[in-house]
N, C-alpha and C positions, 0 to 999 in steps of 0.2 A: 734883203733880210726883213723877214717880220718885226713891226713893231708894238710893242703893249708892254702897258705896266706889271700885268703878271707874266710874262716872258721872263723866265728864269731859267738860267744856262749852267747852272751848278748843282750837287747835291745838298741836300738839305737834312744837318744833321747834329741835333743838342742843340735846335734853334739857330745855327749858322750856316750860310752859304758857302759850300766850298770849291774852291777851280784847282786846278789840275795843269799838270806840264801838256796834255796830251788830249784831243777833241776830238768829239766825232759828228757829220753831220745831218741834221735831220733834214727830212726831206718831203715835198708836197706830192702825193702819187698822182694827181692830176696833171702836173706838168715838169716833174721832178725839178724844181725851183728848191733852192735851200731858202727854209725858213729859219735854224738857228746853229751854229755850232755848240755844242754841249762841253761841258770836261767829262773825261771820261774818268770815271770813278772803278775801283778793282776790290781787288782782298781788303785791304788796307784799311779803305774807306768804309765797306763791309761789315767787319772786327769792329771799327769808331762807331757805327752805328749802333750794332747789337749790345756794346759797353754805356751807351748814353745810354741807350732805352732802358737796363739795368737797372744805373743809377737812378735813373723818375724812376722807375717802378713805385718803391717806396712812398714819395708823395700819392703820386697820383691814385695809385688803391686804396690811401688811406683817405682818400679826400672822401667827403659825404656824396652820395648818388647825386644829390639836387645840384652841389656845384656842378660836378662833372656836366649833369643835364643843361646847365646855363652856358657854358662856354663848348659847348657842341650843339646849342640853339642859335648863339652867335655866329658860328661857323656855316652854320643852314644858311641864314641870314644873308651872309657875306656871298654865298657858293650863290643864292637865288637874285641877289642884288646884281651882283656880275655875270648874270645867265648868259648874254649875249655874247660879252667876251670871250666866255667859255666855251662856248660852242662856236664861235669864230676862230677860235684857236683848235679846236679838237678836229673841224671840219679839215682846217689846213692840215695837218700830222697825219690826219688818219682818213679823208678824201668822204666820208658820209655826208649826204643831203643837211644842208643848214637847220633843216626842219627839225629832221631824225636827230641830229647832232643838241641841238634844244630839249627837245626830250628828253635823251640822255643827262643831261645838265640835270632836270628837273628830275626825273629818274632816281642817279644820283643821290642829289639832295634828300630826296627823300629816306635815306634808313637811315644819315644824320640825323633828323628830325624824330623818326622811328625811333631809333634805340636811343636816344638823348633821353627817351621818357619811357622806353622798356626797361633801361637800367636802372629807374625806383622801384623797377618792380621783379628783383630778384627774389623768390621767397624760400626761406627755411621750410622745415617740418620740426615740430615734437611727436614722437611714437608712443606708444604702451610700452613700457618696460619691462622685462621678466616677471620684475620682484619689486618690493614698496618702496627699500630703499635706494634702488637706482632710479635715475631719470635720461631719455633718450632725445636728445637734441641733434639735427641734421642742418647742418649753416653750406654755403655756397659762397665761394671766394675765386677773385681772378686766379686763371692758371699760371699769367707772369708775363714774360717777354712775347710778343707774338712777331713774327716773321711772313711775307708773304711774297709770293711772285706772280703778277699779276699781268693780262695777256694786253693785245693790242688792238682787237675790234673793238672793246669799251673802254675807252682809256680813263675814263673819270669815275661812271658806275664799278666797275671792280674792282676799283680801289675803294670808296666808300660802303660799297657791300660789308668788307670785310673789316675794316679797320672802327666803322659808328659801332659794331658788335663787341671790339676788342676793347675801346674807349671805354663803351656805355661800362663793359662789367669790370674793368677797371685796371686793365691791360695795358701795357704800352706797347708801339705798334714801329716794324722798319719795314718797309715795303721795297723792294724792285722791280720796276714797271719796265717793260719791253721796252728797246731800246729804239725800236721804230717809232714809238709813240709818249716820249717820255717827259714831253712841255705840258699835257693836261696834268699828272703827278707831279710835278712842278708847282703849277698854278695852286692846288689846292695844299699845298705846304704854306705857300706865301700866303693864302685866307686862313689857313688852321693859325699861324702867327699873328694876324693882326685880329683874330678873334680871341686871342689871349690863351690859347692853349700851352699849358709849360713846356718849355726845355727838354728834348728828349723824346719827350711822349708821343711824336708824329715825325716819324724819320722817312726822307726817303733816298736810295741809291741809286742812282743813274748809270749805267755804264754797259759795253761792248761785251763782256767778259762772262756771259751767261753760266757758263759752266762753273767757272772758277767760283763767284760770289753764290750762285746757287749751294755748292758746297760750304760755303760758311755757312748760311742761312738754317741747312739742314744738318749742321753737324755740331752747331757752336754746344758748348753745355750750359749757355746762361740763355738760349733759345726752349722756352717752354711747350709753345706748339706752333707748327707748320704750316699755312693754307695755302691752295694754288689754286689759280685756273689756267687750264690749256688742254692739252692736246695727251693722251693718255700711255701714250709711248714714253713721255718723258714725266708725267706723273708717277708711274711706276719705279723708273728711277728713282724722283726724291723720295718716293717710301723708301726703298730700300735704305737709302742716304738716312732716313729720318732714325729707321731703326736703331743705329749706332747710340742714339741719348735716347732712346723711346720718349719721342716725344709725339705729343695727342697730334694728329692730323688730320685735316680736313681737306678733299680732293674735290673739284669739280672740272670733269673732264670731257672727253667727244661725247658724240651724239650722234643718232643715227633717225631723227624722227621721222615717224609715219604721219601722214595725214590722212584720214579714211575718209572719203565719201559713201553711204549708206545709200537705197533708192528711196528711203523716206525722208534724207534731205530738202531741205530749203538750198538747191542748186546754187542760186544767184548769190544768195550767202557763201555758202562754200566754197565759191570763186574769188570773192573779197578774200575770206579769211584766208584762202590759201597762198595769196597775193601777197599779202604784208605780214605773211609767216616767210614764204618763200624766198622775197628779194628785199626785207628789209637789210639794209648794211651790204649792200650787194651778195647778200645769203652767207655772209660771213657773219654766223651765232652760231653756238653750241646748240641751241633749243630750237632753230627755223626747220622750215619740213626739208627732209633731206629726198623722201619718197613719199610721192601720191598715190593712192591705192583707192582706186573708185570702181564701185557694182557697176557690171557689165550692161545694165538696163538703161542706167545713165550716163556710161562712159561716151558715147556721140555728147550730149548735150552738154555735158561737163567739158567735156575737151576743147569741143569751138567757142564755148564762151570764156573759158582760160584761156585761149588762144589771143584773142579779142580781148581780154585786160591786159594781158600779158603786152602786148604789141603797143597798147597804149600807155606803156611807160616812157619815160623820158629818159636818156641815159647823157650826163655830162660832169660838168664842172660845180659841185658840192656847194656851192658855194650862189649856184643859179637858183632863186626860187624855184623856177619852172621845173627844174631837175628833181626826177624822183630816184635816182642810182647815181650813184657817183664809181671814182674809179675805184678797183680794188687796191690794195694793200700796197703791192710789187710784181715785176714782174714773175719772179718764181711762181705767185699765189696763181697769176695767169696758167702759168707752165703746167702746173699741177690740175689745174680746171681740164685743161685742154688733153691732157693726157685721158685721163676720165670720160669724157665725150669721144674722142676718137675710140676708146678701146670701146666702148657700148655700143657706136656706130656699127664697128666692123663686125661686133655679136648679134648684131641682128637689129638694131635700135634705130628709128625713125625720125629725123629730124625736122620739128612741127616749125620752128623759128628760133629764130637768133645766130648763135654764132659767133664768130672771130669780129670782133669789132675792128674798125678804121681811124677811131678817134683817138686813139694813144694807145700808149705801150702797156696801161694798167686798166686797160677798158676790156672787158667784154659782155655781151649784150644778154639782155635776159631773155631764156631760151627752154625751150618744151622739146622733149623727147617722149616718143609714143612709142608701143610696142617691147615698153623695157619689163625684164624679168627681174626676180629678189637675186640672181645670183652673177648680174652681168654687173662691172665695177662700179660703173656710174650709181647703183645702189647699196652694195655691200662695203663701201668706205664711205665716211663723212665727206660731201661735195667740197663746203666754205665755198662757194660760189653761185651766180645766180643763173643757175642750171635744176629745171624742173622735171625728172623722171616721173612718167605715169604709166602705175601696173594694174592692170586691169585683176578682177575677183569673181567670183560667182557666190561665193555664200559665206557667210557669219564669219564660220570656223577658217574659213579658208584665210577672210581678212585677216585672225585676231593668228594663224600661222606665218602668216608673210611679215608681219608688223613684229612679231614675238622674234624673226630668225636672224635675233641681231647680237652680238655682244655687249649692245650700249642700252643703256635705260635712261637715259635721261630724260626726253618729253616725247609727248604723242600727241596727237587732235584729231576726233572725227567729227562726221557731222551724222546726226539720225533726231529725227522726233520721238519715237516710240519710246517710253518709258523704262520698259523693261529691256529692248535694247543698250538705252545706256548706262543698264546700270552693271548690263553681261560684261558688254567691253569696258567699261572703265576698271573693273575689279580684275579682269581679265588679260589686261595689258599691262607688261613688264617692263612700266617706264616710272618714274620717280612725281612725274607730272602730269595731265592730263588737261586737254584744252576741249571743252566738250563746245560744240559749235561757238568755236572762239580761235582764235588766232594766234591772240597776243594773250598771254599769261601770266609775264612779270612782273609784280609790285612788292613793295615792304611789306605790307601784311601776311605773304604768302609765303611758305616755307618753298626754298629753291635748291633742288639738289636729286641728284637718280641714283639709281641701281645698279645692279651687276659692274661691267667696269666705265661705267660714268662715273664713277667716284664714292664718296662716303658725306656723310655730313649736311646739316641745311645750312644756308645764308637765308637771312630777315625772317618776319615774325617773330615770335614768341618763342620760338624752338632755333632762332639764330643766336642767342645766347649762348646756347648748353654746350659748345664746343668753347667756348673763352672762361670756361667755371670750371673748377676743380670741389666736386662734391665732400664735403668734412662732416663723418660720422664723431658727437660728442659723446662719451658714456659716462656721467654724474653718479657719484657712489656715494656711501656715507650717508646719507638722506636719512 
């Protein structure tokens, strides 16, 4: 069994730890070694959650912006203090690179930080009034109770995405983190308490019971708004679920990204970028490239040099400097990868490297497939796996067809010089996000969220507020 001080094996709820008749246990995908038995929390636990958050309500909206900001700077503090830990523990749960896992920590942290001091800065309007003796005043106030469920490739960042946004504007917050990875949501309950956050106002639920707690979450009537990330099959769902209290929600769901190589690229670049799109987290992101799409003039030279970084990864134990892949998730995530490859092989798909790994049951190797089409599976489903399809193009419109023939909008990347090139495809492409000779694309300051059915809503910057505020028209008479 793992040991650490933020190792926390209960739910965390109105500021207390709670255990259960009944456990479940977590486990390391690198060598499926149990690191913690958890209690498993249900309905019950649920209900107590969404009832705490409630009762804070009340203080904590009414507290001044500045406090709020002081004791979710503490909480920064604490989350950056104990970075190592963090990501010593999120590496074991959840099998990513120490590195990547660090990052994430810091990541994280960061919309803490962000909206601790976005939320001084919610502002009003006054308008022109009809007539002399009215006056038109517009104020912005938290929406109330916030709920989330939150996925298992980021076990720390998606929970702080969501929850620094609901804090800053004045929200209390019950979250449900996957149960494969539910010691980082843990950890960060234990620092949000010793940084002095009240009672209540940072709830989390741990348990087995996805279904069941997810329908409290989306149906309670003291639940004001909704947010989730996952997988867009069961997003669909909790809308439906949500609709019963119409409450406000925010979705961020699959993904289907392109990465375009243009023949006016900077090549050697767009072999990086496409590298630490493609196989960070073992290509388990919503936003990683899911399909390569490079101009036929530079498809040879583009390919053998992705081939040649691609091979010079390192694939192990998360936990090894040297390792730049660690394992995936579970065996199923494997089963689902492998399915996807087989069925593109047999369509006609060419297998440049990789493969079925030998190093364990949650291993498999990062891998180039050549000769793939927009319509063979390995492209038209979201991979989650570090599996790189490359379709080749002949011109502009043809890219910005192949990239457009998807139902997901959530991120894209290409690479081109020419000016006016990027300014065709970026306006042109029906993704949410756009990585223009760039790779990596997430921080606080950027608004993060897509189109069509990737979801609704932003997380961070400036526009990650407006889903935690309920807009209040004043109309002053008498005057």
């Amino acid at each position: 069994m793992y040991q650490s001080n933020l190792l926390k094996t209960g739910s965390y709820i109105n500021g207390q730890w709670l255990s259960s008749a009944t456990y479940f246990e977590v486990t390391n995908p690198f060598d499926n070694s149990v690191l913690a038995n958890v209690s498993n929390a249900g309905v019950t636990e649920t209900e107590q959650a969404v009832v705490a958050a409630k009762i804070a309500l009340r203080g904590w909206s009414q507290k001044p912006a500045n406090e709020r900001a002081l004791l979710m700077r503490k909480w920064f503090d604490l989350v950056m203090k104990n970075q190592d830990e963090l990501a010593e523990l999120l590496t074991l749960e959840q099998g990513k690179p120490l590195a990547e896992a660090k990052g994430e920590i810091s990541y994280g942290a960061s919309f803490i930080e962000w909206f601790a001091e976005e939320g001084k800065r919610i502002y009003g309007d006054t308008m022109q009034a009809p007539s002399n003796d009215k006056r038109i005043v517009v104020i912005k106030q938290p929406v109330g109770v916030v709920a989330a469920i939150t996925p298992w490739n980021f076990p720390n960042a998606m929970i702080t995405r969501k929850a620094a946004a609901a804090l800053a504007a004045g929200c209390t917050f019950v979250v449900r983190p996957a149960a494969l990875t539910p010691l980082s949501a843990l950890a960060l309950a234990e620092l949000s308490k010793q940084a002095g956050i009240p009672d209540g106002v940072f709830n989390v639920v741990v348990g087995t019971d996805s279904r069941a707690m997810g329908e409290v979450l989306t149906t309670h009537p003291d639940v004001a708004k909704f947010t989730f990330t996952g997988s867009t099959n069961v997003g669909k769902t909790l809308i439906k679920q949500c609709a019963s209290t119409v409450k406000k929600v925010s979705m961020e769901l699959g993904g289907n990204a392109p990465f375009i190589v243009f023949d006016d690229a900077d090549i050697n670049a767009a072999v990086q970028g496409a590298v630490v799109s493609k196989y960070r987290n073992a290509g388990q992101t919503c936003v990683c490239t899911n399909r390569i799409l490079v101009q036929e003039s530079v498809l040879k030279e583009f390919t053998e040099k992705f081939v040649i970084a691609v091979e010079a990864l390192t694939l192990g134990n998360g936990l090894d400097h040297a390792v730049n892949i660690g394992p995936m998730i579970s065996t199923s995530a494997i089963d689902e990868v492998k399915q996807l490859v087989a069925l593109s092989l047999n369509a006609g798909a060419r297998l440049l490297t990789g493969g079925v790994s030998e190093q364990g049951s949650c291993f498999y190797q990062p891998t180039v497939l050549a000769d793939v089409t927009n319509e063979m599976a390995i492209a038209a489903n979201e991979i989650f796996g570090p599996v790189a399809p490359i379709i080749s193009f002949k011109t502009e419109q043809e890219a910005l067809q192949i990239a457009n023939d998807t139902e997901y909008g959530l991120a894209a990347y290409f690479y081109a010089r020419d000016i006016g090139r990027v300014w065709r495809i970026s306006e042109a492409l029906e993704f949410g996000m756009i990585g223009i000779n760039e790779g990596i694309i997430s921080n606080a300051a950027a608004p993060f969220g897509g189109m069509k059915q990737s979801g609704n809503g932003r997380e961070g910057s400036k526009y990650g507020l407006d889903d935690y505020l309920e807009i209040k028209y004043l109309c002053m008479g008498g005057i």
